[in-house]
mmCIF entry with sequence, helices, sheets and N, C-alpha, C, O atoms, coordinates in Angstrom:
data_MODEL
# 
_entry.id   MODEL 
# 
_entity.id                         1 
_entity.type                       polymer 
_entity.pdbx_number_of_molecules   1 
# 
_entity_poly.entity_id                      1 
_entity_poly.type                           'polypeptide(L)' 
_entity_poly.nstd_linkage                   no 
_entity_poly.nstd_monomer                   no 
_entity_poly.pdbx_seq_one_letter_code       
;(UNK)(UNK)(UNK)(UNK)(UNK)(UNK)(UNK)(UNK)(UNK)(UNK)(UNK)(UNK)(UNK)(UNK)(UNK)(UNK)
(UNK)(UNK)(UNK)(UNK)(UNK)(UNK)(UNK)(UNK)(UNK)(UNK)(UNK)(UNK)(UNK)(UNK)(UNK)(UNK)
(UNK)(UNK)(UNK)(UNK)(UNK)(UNK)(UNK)(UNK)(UNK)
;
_entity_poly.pdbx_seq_one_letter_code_can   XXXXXXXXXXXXXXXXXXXXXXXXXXXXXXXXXXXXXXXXX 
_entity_poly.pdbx_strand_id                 A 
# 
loop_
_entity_poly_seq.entity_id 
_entity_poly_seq.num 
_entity_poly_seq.mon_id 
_entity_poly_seq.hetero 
1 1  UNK n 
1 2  UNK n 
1 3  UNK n 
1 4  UNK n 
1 5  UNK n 
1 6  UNK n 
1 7  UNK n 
1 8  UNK n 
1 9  UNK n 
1 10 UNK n 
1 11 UNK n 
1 12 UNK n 
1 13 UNK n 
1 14 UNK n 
1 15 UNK n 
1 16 UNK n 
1 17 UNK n 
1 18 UNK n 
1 19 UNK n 
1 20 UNK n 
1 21 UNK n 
1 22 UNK n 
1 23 UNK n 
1 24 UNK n 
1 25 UNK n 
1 26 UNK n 
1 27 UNK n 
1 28 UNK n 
1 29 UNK n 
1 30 UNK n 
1 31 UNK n 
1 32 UNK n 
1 33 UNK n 
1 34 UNK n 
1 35 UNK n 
1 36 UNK n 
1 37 UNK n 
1 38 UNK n 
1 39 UNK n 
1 40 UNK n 
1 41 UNK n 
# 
_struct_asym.id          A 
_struct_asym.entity_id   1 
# 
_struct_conf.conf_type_id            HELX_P 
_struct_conf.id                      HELX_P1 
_struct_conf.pdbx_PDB_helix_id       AA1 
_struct_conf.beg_label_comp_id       UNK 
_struct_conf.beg_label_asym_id       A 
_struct_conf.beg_label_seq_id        4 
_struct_conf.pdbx_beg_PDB_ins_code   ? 
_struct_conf.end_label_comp_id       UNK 
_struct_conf.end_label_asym_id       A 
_struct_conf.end_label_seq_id        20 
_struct_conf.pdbx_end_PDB_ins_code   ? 
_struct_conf.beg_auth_comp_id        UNK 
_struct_conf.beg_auth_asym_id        A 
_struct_conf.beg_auth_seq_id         4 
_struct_conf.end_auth_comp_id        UNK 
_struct_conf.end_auth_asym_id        A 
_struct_conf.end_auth_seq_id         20 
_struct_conf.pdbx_PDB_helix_class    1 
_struct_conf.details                 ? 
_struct_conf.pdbx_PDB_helix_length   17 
# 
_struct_conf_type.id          HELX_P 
_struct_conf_type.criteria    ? 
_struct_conf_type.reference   ? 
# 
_struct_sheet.id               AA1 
_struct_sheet.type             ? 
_struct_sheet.number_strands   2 
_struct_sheet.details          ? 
# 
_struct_sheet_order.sheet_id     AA1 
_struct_sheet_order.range_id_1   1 
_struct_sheet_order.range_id_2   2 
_struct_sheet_order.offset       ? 
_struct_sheet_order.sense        anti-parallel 
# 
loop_
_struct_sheet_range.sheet_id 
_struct_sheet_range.id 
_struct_sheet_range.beg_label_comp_id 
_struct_sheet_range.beg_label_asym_id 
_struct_sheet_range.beg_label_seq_id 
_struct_sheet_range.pdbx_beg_PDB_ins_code 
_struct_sheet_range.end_label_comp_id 
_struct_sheet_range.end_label_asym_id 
_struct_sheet_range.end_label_seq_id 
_struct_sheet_range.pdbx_end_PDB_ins_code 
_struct_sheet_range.beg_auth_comp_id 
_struct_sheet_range.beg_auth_asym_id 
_struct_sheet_range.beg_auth_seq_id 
_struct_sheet_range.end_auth_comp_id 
_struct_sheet_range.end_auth_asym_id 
_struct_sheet_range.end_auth_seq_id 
AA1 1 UNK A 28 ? UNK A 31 ? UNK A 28 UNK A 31 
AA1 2 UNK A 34 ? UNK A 37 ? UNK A 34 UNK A 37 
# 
loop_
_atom_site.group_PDB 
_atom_site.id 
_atom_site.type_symbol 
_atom_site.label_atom_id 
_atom_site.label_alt_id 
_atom_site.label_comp_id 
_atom_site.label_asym_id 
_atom_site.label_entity_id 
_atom_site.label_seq_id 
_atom_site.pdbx_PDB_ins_code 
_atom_site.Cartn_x 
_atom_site.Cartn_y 
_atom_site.Cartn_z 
_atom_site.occupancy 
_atom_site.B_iso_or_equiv 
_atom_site.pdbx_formal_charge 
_atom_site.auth_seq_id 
_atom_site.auth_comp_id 
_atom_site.auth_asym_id 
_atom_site.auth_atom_id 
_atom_site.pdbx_PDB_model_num 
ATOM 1   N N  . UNK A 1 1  ? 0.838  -1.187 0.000   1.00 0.00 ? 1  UNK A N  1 
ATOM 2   C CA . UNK A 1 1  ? 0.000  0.000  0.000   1.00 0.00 ? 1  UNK A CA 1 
ATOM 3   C C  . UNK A 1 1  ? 0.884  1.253  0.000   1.00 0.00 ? 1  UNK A C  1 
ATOM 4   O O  . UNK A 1 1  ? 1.976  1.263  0.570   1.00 0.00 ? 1  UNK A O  1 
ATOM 5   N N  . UNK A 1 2  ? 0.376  2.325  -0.664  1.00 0.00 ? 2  UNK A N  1 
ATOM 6   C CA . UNK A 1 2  ? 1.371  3.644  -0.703  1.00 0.00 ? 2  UNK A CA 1 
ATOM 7   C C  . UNK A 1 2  ? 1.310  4.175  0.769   1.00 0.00 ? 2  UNK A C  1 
ATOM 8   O O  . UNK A 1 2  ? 0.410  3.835  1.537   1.00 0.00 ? 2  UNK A O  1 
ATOM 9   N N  . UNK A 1 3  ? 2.289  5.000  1.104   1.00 0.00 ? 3  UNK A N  1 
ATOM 10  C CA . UNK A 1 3  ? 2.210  5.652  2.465   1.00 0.00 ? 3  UNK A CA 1 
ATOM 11  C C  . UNK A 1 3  ? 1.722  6.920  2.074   1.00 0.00 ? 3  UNK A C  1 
ATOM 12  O O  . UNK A 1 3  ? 1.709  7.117  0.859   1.00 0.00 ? 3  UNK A O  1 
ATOM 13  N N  . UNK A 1 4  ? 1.231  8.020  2.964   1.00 0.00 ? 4  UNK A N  1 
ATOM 14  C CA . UNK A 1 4  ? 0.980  9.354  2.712   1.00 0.00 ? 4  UNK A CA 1 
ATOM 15  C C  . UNK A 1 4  ? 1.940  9.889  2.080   1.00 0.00 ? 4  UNK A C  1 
ATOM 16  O O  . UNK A 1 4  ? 1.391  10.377 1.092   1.00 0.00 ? 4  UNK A O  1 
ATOM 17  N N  . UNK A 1 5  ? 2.818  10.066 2.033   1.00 0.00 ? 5  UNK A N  1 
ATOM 18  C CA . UNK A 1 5  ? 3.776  10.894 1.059   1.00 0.00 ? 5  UNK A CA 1 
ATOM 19  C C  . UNK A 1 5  ? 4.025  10.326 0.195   1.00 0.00 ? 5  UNK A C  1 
ATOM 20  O O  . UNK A 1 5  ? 4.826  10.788 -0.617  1.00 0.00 ? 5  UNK A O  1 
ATOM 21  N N  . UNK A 1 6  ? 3.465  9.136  0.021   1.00 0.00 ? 6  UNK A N  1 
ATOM 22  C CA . UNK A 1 6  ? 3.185  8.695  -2.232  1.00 0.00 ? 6  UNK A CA 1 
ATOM 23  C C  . UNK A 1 6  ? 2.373  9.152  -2.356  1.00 0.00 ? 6  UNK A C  1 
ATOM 24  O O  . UNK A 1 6  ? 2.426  9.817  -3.390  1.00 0.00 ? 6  UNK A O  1 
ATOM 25  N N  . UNK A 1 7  ? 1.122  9.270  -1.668  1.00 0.00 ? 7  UNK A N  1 
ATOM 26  C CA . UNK A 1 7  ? -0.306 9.708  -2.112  1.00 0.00 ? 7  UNK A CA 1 
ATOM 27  C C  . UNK A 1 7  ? -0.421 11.367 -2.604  1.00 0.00 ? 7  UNK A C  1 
ATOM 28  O O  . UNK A 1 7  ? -1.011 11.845 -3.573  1.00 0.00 ? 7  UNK A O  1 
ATOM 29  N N  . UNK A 1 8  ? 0.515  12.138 -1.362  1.00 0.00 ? 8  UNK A N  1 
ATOM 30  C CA . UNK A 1 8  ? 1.003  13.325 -1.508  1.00 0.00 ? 8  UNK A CA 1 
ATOM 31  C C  . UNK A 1 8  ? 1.591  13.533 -2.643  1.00 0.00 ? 8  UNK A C  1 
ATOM 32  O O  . UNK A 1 8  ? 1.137  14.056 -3.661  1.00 0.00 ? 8  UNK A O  1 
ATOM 33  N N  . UNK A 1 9  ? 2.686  13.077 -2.419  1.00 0.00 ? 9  UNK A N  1 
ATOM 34  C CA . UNK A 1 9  ? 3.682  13.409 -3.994  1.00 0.00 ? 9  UNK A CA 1 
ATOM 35  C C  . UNK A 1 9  ? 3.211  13.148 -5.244  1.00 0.00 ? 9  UNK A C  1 
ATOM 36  O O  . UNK A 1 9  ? 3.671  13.741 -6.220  1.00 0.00 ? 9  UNK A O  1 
ATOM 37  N N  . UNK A 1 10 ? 2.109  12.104 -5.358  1.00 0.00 ? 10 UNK A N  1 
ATOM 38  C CA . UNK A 1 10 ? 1.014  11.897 -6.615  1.00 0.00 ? 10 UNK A CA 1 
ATOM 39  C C  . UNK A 1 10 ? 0.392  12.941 -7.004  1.00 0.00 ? 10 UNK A C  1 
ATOM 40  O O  . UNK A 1 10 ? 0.437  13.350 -8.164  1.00 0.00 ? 10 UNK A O  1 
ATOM 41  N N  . UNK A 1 11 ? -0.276 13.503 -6.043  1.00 0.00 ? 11 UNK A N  1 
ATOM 42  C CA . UNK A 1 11 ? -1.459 14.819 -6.034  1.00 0.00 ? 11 UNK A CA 1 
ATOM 43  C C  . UNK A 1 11 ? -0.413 15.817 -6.538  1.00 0.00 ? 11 UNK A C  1 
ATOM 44  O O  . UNK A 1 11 ? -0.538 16.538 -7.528  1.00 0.00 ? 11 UNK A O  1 
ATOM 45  N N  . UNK A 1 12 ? 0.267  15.774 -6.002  1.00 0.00 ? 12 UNK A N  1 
ATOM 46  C CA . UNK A 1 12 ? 1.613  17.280 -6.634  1.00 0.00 ? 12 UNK A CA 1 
ATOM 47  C C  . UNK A 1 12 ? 2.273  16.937 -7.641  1.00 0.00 ? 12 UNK A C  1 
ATOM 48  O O  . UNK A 1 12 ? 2.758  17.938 -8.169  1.00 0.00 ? 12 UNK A O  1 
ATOM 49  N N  . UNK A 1 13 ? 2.547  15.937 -8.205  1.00 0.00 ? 13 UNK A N  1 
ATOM 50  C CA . UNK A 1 13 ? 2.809  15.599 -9.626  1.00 0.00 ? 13 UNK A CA 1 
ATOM 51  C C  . UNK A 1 13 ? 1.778  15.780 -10.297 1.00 0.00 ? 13 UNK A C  1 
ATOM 52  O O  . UNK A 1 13 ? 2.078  16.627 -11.138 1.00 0.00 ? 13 UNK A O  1 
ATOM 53  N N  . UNK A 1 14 ? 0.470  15.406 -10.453 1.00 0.00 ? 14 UNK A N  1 
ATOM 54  C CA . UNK A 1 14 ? -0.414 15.830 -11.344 1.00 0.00 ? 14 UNK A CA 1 
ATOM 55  C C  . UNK A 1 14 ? -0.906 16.960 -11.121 1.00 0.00 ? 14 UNK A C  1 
ATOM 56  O O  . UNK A 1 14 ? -1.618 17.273 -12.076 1.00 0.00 ? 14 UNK A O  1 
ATOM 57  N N  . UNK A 1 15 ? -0.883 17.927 -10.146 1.00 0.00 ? 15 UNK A N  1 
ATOM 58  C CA . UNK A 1 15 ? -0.923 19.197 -10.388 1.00 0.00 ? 15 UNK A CA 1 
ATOM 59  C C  . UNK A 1 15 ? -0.167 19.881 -10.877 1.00 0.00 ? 15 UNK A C  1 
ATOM 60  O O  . UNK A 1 15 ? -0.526 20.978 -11.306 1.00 0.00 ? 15 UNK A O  1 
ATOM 61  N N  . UNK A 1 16 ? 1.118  19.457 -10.971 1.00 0.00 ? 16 UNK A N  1 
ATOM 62  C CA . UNK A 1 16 ? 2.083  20.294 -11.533 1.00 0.00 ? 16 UNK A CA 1 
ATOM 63  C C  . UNK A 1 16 ? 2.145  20.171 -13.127 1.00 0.00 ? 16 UNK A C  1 
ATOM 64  O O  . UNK A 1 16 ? 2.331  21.001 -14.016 1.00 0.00 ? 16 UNK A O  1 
ATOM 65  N N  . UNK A 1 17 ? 1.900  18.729 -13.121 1.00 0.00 ? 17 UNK A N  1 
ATOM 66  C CA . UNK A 1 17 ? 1.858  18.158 -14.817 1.00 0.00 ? 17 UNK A CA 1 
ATOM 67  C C  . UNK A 1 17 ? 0.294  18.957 -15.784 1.00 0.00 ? 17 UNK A C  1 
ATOM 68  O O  . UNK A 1 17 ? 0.173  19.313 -16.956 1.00 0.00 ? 17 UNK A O  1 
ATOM 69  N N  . UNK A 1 18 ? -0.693 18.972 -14.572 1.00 0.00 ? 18 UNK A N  1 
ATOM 70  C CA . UNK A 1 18 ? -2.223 19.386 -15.540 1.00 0.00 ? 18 UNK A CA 1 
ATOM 71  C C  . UNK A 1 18 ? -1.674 21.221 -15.714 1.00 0.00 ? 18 UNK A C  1 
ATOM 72  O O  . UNK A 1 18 ? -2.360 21.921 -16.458 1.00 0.00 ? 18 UNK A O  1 
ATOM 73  N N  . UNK A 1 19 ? -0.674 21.748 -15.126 1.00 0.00 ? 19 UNK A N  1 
ATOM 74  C CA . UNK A 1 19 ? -0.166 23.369 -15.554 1.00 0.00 ? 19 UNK A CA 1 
ATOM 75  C C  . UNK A 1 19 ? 0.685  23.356 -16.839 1.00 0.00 ? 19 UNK A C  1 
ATOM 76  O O  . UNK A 1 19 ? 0.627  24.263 -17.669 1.00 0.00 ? 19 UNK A O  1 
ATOM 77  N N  . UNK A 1 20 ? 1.563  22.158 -16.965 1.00 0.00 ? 20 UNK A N  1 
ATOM 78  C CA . UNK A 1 20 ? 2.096  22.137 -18.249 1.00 0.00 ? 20 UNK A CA 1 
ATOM 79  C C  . UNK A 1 20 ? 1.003  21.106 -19.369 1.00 0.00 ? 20 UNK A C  1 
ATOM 80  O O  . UNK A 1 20 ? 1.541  20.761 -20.422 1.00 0.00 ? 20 UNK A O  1 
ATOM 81  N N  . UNK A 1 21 ? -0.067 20.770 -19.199 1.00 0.00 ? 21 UNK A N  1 
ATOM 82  C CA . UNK A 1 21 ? -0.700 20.147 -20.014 1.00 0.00 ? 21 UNK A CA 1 
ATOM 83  C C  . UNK A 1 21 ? -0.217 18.679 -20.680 1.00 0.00 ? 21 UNK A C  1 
ATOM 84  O O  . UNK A 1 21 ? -0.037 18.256 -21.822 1.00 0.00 ? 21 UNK A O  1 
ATOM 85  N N  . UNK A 1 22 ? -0.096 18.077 -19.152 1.00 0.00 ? 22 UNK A N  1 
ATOM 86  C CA . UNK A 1 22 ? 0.699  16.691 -19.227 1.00 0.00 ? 22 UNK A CA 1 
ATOM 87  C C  . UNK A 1 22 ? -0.103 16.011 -18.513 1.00 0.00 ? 22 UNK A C  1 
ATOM 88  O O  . UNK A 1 22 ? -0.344 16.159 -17.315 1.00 0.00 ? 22 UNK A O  1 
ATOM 89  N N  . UNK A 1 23 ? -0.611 15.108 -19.383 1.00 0.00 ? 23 UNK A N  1 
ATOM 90  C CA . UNK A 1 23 ? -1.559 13.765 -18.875 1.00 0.00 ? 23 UNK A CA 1 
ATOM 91  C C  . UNK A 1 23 ? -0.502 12.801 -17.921 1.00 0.00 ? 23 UNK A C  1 
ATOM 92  O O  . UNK A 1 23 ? 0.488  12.244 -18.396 1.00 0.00 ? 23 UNK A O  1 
ATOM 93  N N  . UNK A 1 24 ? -0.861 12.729 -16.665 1.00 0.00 ? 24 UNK A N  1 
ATOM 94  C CA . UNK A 1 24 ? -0.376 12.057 -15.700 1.00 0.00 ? 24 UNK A CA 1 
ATOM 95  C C  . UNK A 1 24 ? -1.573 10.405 -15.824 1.00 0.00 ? 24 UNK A C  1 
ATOM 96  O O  . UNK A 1 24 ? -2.731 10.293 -15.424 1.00 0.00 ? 24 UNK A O  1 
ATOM 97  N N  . UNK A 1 25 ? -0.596 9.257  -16.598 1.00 0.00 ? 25 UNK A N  1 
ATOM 98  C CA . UNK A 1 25 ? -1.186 7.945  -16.435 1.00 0.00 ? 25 UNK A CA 1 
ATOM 99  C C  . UNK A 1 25 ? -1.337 7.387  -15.963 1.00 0.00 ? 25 UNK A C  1 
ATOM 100 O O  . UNK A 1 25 ? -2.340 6.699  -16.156 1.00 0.00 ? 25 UNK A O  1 
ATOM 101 N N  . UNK A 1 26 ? -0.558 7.164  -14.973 1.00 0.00 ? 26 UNK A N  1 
ATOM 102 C CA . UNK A 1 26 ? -0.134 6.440  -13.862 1.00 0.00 ? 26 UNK A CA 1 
ATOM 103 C C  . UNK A 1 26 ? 1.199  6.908  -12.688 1.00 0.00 ? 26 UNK A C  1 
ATOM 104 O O  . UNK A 1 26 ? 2.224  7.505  -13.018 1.00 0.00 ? 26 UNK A O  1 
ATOM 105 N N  . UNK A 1 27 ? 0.901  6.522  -11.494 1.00 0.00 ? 27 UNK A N  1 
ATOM 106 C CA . UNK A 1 27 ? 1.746  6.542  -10.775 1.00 0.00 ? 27 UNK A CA 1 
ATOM 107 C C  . UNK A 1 27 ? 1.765  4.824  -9.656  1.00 0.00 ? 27 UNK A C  1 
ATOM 108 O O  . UNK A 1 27 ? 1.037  4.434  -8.743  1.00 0.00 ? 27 UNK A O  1 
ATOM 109 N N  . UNK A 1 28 ? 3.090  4.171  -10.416 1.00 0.00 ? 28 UNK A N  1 
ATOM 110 C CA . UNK A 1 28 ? 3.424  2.920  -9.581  1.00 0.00 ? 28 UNK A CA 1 
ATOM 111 C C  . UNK A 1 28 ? 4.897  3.017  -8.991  1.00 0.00 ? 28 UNK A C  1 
ATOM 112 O O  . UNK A 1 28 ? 6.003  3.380  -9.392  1.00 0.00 ? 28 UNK A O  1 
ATOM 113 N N  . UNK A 1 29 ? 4.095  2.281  -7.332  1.00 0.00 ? 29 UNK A N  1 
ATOM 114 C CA . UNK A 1 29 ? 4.721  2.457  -6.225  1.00 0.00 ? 29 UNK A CA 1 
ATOM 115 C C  . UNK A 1 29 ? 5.505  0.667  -6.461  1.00 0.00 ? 29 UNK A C  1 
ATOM 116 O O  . UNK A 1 29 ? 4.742  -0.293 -6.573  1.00 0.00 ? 29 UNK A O  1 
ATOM 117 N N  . UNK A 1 30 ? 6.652  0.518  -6.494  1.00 0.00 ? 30 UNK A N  1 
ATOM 118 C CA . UNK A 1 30 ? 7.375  -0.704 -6.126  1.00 0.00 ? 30 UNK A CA 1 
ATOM 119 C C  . UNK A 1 30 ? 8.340  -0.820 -5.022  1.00 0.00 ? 30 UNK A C  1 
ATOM 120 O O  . UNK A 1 30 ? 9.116  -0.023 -4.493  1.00 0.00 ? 30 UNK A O  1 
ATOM 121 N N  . UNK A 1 31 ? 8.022  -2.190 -4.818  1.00 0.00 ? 31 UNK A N  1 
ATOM 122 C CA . UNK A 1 31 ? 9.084  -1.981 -3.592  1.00 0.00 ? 31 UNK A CA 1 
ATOM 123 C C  . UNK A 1 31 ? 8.927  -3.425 -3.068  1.00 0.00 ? 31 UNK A C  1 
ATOM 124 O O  . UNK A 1 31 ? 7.868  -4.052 -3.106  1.00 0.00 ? 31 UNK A O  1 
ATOM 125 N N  . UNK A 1 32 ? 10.101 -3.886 -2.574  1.00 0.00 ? 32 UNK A N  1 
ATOM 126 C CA . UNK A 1 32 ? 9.895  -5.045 -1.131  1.00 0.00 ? 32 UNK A CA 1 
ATOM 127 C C  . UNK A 1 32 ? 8.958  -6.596 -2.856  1.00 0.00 ? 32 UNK A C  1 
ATOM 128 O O  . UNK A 1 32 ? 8.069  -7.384 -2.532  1.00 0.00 ? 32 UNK A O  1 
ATOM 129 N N  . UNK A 1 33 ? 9.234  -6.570 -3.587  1.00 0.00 ? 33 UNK A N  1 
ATOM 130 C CA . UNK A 1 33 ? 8.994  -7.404 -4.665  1.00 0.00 ? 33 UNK A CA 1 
ATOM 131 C C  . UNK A 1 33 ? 7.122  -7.821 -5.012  1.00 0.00 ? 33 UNK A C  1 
ATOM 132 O O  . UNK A 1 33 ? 6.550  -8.863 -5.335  1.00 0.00 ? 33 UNK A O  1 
ATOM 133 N N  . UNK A 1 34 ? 6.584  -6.192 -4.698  1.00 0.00 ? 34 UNK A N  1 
ATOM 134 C CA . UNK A 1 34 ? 5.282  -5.780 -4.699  1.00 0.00 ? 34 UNK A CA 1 
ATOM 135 C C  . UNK A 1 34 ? 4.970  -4.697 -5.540  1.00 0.00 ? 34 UNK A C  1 
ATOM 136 O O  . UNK A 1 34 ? 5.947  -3.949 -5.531  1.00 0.00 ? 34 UNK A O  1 
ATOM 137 N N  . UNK A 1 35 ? 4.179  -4.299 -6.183  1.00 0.00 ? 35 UNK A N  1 
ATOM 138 C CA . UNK A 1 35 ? 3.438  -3.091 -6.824  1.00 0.00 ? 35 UNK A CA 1 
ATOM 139 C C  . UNK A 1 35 ? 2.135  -2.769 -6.459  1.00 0.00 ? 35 UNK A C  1 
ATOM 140 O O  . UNK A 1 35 ? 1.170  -3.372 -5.989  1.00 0.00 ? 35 UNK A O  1 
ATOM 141 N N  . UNK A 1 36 ? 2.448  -1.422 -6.886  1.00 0.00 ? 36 UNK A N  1 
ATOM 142 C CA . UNK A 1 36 ? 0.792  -0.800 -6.481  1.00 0.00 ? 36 UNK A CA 1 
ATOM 143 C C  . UNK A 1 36 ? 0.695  0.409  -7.506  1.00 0.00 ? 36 UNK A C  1 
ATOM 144 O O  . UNK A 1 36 ? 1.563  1.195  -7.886  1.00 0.00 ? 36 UNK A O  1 
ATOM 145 N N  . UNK A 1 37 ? -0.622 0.298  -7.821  1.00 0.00 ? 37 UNK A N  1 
ATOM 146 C CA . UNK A 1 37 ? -0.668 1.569  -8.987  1.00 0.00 ? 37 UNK A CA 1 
ATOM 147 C C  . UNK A 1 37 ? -1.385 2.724  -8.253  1.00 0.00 ? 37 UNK A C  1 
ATOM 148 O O  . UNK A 1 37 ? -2.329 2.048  -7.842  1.00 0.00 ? 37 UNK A O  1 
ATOM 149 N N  . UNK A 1 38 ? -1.556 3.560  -7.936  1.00 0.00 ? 38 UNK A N  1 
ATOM 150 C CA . UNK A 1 38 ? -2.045 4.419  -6.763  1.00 0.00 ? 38 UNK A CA 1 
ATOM 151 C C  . UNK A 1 38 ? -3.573 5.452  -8.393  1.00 0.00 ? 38 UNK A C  1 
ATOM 152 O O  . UNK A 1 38 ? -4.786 5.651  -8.328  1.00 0.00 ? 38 UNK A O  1 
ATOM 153 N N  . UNK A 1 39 ? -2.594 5.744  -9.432  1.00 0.00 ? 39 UNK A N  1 
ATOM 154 C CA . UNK A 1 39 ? -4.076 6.262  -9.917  1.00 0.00 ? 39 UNK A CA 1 
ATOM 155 C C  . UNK A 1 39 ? -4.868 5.252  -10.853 1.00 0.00 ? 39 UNK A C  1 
ATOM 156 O O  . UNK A 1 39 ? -5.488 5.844  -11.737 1.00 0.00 ? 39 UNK A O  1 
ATOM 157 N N  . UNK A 1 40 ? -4.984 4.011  -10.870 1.00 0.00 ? 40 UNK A N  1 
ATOM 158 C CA . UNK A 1 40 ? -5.768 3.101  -11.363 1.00 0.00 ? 40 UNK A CA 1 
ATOM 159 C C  . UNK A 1 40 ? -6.565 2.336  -9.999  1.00 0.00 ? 40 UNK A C  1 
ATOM 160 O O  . UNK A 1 40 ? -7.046 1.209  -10.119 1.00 0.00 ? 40 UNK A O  1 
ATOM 161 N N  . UNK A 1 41 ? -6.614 2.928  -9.003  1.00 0.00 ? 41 UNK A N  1 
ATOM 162 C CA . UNK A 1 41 ? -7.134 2.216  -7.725  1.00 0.00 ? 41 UNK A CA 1 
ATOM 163 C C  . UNK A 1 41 ? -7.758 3.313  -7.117  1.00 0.00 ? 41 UNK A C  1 
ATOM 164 O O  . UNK A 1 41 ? -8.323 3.178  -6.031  1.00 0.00 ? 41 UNK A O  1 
# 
């Protein structure tokens, strides 16, 4: 599962990306031989 500061740092990547007019697709969290896609969930 993401911790608050993936969830955070997600929200501020796609805000920063929807000012330059950049489709944010995804953001996946890996780690520990697990994934998680945080904006498809």
């Amino acid at each position: 599962m993401p911790s608050k500061i993936d969830i955070i740092f997600t929200e501020k990547i796609c805000e920063a990306a929807n000012l330059l007019d950049i489709q944010v697709l995804d953001h996946i969290i890996i780690g520990d031989g697990e994934y998680y896609s945080i904006i498809n969930n």
